[in-house]
Structures are given as structure tokens and as C-alpha cells.
MIDOSE-1310 file (N, C-alpha, C; in nm, 2 decimals, decimal comma, always signed):
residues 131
xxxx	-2,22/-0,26/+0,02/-2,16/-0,39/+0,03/-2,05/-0,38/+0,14; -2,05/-0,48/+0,24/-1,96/-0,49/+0,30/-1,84/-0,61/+0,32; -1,73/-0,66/+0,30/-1,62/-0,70/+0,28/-1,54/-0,74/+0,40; -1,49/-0,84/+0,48/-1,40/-0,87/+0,58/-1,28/-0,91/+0,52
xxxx	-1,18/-0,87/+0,51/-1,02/-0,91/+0,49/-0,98/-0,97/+0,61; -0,93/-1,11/+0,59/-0,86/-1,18/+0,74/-0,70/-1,13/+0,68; -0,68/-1,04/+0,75/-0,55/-1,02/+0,81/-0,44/-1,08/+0,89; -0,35/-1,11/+0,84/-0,29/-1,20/+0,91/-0,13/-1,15/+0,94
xxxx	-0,09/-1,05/+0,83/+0,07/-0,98/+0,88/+0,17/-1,06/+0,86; +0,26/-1,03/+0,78/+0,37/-1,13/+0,77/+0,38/-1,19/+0,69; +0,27/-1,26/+0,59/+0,24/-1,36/+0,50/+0,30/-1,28/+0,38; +0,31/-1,34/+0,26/+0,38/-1,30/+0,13/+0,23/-1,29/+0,10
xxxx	+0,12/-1,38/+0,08/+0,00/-1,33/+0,07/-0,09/-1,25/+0,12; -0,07/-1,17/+0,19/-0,10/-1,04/+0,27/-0,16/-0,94/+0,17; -0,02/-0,94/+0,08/-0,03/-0,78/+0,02/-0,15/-0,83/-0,14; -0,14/-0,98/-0,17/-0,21/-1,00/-0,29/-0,36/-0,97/-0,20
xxxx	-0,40/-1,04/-0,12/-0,51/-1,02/-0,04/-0,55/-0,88/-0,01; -0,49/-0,75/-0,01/-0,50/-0,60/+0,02/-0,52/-0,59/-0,15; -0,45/-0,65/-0,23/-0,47/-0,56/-0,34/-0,63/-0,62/-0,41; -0,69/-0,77/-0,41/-0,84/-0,77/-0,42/-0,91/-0,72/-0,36
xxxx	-0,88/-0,71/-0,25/-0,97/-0,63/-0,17/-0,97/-0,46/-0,19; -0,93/-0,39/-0,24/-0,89/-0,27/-0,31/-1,01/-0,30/-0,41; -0,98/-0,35/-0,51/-1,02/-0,40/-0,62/-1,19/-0,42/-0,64; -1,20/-0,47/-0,54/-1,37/-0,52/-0,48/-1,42/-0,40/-0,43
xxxx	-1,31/-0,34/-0,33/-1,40/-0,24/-0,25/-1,41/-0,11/-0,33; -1,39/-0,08/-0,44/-1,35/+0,05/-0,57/-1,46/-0,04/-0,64; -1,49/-0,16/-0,72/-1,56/-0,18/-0,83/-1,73/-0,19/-0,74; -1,74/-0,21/-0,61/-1,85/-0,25/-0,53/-1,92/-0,12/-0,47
xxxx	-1,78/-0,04/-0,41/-1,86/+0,08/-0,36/-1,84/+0,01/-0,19; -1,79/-0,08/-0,19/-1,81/-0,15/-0,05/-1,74/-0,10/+0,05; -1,77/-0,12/+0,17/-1,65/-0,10/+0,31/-1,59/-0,20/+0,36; -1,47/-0,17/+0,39/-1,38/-0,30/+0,41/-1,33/-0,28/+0,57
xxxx	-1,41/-0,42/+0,61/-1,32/-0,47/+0,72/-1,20/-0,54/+0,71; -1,06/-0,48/+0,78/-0,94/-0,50/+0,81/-0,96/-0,63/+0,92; -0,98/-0,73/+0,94/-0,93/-0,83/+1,10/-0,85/-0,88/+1,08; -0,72/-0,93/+1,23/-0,70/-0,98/+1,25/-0,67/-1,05/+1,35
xxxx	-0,68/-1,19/+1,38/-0,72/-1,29/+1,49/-0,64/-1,33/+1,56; -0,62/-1,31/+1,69/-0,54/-1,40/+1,81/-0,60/-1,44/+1,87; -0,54/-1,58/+1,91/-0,63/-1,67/+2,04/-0,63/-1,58/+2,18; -0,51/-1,59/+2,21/-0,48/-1,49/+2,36/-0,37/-1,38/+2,31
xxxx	-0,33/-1,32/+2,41/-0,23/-1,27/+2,43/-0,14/-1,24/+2,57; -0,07/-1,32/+2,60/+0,05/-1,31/+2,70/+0,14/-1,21/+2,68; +0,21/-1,17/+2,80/+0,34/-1,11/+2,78/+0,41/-1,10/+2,69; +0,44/-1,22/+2,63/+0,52/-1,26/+2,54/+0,45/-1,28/+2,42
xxxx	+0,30/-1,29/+2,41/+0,22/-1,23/+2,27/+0,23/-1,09/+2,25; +0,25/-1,02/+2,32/+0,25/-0,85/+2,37/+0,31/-0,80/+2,25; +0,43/-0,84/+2,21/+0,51/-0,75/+2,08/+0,43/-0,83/+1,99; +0,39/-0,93/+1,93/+0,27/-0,94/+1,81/+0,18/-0,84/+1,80
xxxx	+0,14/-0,81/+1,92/+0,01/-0,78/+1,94/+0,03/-0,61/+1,87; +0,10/-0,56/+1,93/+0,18/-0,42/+1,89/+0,22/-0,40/+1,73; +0,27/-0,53/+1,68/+0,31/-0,51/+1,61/+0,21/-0,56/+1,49; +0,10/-0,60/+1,52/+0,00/-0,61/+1,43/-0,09/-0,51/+1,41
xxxx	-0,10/-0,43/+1,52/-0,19/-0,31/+1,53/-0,14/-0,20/+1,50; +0,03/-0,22/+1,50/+0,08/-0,09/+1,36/+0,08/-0,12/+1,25; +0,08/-0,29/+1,20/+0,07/-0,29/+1,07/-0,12/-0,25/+1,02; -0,17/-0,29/+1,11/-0,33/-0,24/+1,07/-0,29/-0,11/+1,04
xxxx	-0,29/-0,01/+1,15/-0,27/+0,12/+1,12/-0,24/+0,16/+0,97; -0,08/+0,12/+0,93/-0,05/+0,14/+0,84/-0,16/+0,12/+0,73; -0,19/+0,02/+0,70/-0,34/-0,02/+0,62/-0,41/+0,05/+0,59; -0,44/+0,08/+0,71/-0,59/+0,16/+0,68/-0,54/+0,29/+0,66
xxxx	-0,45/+0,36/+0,67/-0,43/+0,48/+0,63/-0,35/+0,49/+0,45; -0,30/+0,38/+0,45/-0,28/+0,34/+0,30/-0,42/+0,37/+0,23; -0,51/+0,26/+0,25/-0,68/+0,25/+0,20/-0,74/+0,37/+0,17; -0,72/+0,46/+0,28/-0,82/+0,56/+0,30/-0,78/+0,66/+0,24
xxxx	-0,64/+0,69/+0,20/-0,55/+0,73/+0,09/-0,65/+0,70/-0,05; -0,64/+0,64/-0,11/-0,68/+0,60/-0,18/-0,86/+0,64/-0,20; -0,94/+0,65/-0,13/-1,06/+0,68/-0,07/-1,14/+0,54/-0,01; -1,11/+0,44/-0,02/-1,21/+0,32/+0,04/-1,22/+0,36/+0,19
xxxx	-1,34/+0,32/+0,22/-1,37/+0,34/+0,38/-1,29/+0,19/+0,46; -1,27/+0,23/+0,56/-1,23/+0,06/+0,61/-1,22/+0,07/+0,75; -1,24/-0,04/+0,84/-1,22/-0,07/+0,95/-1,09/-0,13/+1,02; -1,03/-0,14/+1,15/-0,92/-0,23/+1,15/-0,96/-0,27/+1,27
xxxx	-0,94/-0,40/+1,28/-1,00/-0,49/+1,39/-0,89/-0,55/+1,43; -0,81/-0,59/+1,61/-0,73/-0,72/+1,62/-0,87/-0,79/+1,74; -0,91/-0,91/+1,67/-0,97/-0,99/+1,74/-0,90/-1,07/+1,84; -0,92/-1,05/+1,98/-0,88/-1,16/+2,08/-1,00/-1,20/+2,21
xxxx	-1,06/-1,30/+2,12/-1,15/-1,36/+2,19/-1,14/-1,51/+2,24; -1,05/-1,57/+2,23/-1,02/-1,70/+2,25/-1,05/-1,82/+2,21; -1,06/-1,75/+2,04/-1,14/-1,81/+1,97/-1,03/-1,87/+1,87; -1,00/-1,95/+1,76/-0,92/-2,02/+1,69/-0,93/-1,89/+1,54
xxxx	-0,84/-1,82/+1,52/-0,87/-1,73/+1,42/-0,94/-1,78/+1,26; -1,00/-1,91/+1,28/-1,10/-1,95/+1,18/-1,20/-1,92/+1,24; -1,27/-1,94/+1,36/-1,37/-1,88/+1,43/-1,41/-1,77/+1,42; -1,33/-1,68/+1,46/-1,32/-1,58/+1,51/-1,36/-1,50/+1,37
xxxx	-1,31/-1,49/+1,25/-1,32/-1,43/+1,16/-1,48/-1,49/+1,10; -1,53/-1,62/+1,14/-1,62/-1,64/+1,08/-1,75/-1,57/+1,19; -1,74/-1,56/+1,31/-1,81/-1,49/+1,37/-1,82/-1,31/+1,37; -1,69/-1,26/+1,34/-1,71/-1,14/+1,34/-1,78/-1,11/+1,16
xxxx	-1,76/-1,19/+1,11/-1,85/-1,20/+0,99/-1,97/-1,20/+0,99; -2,01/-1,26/+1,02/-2,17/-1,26/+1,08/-2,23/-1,14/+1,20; -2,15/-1,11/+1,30/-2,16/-0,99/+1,37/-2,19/-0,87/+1,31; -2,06/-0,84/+1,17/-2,07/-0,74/+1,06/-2,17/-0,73/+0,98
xxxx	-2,22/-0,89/+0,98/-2,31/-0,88/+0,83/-2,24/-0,84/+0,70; -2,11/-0,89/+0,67/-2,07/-0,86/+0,56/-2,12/-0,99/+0,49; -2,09/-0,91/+0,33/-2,13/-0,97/+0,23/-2,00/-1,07/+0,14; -1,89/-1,09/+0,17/-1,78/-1,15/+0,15/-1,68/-1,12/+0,23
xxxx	-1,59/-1,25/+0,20/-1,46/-1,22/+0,30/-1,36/-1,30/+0,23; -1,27/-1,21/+0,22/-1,11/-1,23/+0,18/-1,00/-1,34/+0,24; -0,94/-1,38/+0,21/-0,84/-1,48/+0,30/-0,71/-1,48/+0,14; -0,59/-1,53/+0,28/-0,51/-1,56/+0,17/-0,49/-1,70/+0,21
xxxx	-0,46/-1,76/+0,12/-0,37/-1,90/+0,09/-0,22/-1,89/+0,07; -0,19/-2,00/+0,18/+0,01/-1,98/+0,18/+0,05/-2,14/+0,15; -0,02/-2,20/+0,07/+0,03/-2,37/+0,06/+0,09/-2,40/-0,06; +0,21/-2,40/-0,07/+0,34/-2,41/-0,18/+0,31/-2,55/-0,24
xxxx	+0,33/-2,66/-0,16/+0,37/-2,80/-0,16/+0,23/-2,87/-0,27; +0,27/-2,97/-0,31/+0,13/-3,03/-0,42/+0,06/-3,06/-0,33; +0,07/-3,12/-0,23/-0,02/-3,18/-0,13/-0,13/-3,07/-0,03; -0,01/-2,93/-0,04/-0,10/-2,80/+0,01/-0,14/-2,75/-0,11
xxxx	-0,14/-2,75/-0,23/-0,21/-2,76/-0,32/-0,40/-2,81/-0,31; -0,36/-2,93/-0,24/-0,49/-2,97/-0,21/-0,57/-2,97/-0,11; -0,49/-2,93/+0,05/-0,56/-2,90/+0,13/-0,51/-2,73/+0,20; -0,60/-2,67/+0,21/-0,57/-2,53/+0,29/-0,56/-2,57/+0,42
xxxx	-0,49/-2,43/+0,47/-0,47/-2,49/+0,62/-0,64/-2,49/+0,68; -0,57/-2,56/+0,82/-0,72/-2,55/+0,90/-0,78/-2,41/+0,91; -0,74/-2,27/+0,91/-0,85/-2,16/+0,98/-0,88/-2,10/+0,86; -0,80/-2,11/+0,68/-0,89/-2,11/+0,55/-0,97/-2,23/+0,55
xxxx	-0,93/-2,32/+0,57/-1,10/-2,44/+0,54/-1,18/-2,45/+0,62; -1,20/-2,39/+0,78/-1,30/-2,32/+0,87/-1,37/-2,23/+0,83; -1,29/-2,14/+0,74/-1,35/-1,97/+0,70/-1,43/-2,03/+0,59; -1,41/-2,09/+0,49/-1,44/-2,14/+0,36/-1,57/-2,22/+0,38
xxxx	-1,59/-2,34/+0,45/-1,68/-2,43/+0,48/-1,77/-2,40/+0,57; -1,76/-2,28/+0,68/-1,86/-2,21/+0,81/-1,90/-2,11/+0,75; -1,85/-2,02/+0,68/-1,94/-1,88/+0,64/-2,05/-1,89/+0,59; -2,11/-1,75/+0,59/-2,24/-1,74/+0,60/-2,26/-1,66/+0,45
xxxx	-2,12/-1,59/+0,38/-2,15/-1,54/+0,26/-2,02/-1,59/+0,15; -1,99/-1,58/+0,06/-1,89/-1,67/-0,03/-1,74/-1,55/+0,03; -1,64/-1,66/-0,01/-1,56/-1,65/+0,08/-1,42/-1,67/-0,05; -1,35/-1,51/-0,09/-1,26/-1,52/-0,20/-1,11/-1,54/-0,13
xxx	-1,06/-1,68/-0,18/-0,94/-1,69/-0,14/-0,81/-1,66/-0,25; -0,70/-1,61/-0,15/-0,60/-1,57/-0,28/-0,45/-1,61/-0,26; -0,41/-1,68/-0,31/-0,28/-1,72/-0,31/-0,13/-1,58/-0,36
């Protein structure tokens, strides 16, 4: 089985989204892809960009600690990071994919942002979201 985690860095739901994914990839036997999505990157994207690719690092050497196999991807294709994650999903041929949810408010209660309800509504395999 294979597994895509959308990575996003920074989020309070980050680390609940690392710990299902743990959880899946130990009870499945699966390998876990690490992505995460930028539209571009400018100069001034430049320290994100750095600064997402050490927190991947860190990740995946956490993971592999532990023994799960895993991948760490920063997508920058120019694509909208709901795209992007639902394409490299299908690229991978994984069998699910991870996301977190960050919507506090009753009203985000009921709608996720736009690049979880792209991932959610376009995938090609069921799609576990985690708040």
C-alpha cells in the first residue's frame, strides 16, 4: 500500500496528520509519501522553500526512525497545491491520501478550505482528513 501525506508545515494539524499517517503506514505495511505544494517560487519564496525542505528532512528521518519507508517531495509545478497533490497522487498510484483540516469557526465547520475540498472531491482513491 501506498499513502500521500499533503504536507503543509506550520499548521497545528501537521503533527495530528504525521501521527495517522504513522498509524496507517505500521497497521498497512504501506510507504508513505511526504508532499508538499507550492505554486512558484520567487526570491522571496526562497526562505519557505528552505525552510520546508528542512522540515521534510526532519520528517523523514523521524519516520524512518521508527522503521516506515517514506518519501519527501516539495512540489513546484504551478499548480494550486489541491492540484498538485491530487496529480502527484495519481502519478504515485497511491492508495490514500492524508490531509489536515485547520477550520475552527462553525461556518469552517462546514466548509474546508478550497485545496482540502479539491483533494477530497478530484481523487482518484479515498482521501482521510484530520483535524
Amino acid at each position: 500500500m501506498e499513502i500521500l501525506v499533503a504536507y503543509v508545515g506550520g499548521l497545528d494539524a501537521d503533527s495530528a496528520v504525521l501521527e495517522v499517517a504513522k498509524k496507517h503506514a505500521k497497521a498497512f505495511n504501506a510507504k508513505l509519501y511526504i508532499a508538499s505544494s507550492m505554486e512558484k517560487v520567487s526570491e522571496k519564496e526562497q526562505i519557505n522553500l528552505e525552510k520546508v525542505e528542512k522540515q521534510l528532512a526532519y520528517v523523514k528521518e523521524t519516520l524512518e526512525a521508527e522503521g516506515i519507508t517514506c518519501e519527501t517531495h516539495v512540489l513546484v509545478r504551478g499548480l494550486t497545491p489541491g492540484e498538485d497533490i491530487v496529480e502527484f497522487a495519481v502519478d504515485k498510484k497511491v492508495d490514500e491520501i492524508i490531509i489536515g483540516i485547520e477550520k475552527k469557526s462553525k461556518v469552517g465547520k462546514l466548509l474546508f478550505g478550497s485545496n482540502a475540498q479539491y483533494i477530497i472531491l478530484e481523487s482518484h482513491c479515498p482521501v482521510v482528513s484530520v483535524k
